[in-house]
C-alpha positions, 0 to 999 in steps of 0.5 A: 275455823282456819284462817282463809286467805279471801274471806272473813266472817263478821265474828273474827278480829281481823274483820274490824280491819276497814283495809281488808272488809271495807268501811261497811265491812268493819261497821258490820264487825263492829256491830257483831263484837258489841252483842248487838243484832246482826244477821251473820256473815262473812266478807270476801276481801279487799285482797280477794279483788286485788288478787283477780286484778293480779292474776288476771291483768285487768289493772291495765286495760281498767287503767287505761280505759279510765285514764282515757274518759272524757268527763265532759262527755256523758255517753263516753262515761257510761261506754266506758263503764259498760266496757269495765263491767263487762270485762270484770262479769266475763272474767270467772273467778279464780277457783281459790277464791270461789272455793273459799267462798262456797265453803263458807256459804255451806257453813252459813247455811249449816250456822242457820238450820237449813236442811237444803244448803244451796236453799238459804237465801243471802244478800250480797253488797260491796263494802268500799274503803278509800285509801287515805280518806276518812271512812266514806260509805259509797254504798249505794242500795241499789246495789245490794242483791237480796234473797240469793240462793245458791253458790252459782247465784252468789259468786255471779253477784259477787262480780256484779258487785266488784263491777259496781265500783266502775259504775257511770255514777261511781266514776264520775262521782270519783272524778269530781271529788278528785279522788284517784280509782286506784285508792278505792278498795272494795271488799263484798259482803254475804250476809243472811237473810235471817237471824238464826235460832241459836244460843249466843254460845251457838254463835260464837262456836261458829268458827270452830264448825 
């Protein structure tokens, strides 16, 4: 399988990179590379989110929104969050990212034996990293998103979990541990439902499908 630009299967090297799939993302490679059980994978990466932000310039307004919050304020922490998540749900993803993704959901679907592609169900859950800091794991439960079927149903989760990031909780959590948003980078993770009924040598031949 070639090298894709915005994802990374569980199963590749470069998924123990947490700058690229995140804290949980690496755990996950980790997990995979020592034979243990994992449900298979693939990760939609940190540079997939810069890359929205880029081209869609909504670094700005999400800086300057957050620049602007008063923290002694509950009710304006939580407008504040609601904007940035609305903007991030409004804006679509960019067709390079969405395609890579959809591709790798068929593989997945192909990988676990389901004769319906679009059927097979996933979770999807942000993995976060934090520049500079040691590995922290902001991964909340409540912001895992199981039994999803379908492309359309995974890329809309993807967003709601790049939104996560700019949760009322999120943020003040940031503000009082004094760390900058800006060094918090988050990757999303798709996983399976299920462990497929394959051979080990059927896992590993995964990449080259």
């Amino acid at each position: 399988m070639e090298t894709m630009n915005f994802t990374c299967w569980f199963s590749e090297s470069r998924a123990a990179n947490p700058d690229l799939v995140g804290e949980m993302g690496a755990y996950l490679n980790s997990l995979w590379m020592s034979g243990l059980p994992v449900h298979p994978g693939f990760c939609i990466t940190i540079d997939a989110y810069n890359y929205v932000q880029k081209v869609t310039g909504l670094d700005m307004p999400i800086d300057r929104m957050v620049a602007e919050i008063d923290f002694e304020d509950p009710q304006e922490i939580a407008a504040k969050s609601l904007s940035i998540s609305e903007l991030i749900h409004q804006q679509p993803i960019p067709r390079e990212i969405a395609s890579e993704v959809l591709e790798n959901y068929v593989r997945l679907s192909r990988l676990m034996n389901f004769r319906h592609l679009e059927g097979m169900p996933v979770s999807v859950s942000p993995s976060f990293t934090i520049a500079g800091s040691p590995k922290v794991f902001l991964t909340d439960p409540a912001q895992t998103y199981l039994n999803l079927r379908g492309g359309c149903s995974v890329l809309k989760h993807i967003r709601c979990c790049w939104a996560s990031l700019w949760r009322t909780e999120s943020l003040f959590n940031l503000h009082s541990l004094n760390i900058d948003h800006r060094r918090v980078k988050i990757a999303v993770i798709v996983q399976a439902m299920e462990f497929p009924m394959l051979t080990p040598e059927d896992l590993k031949a995964h990449k080259h499908a």
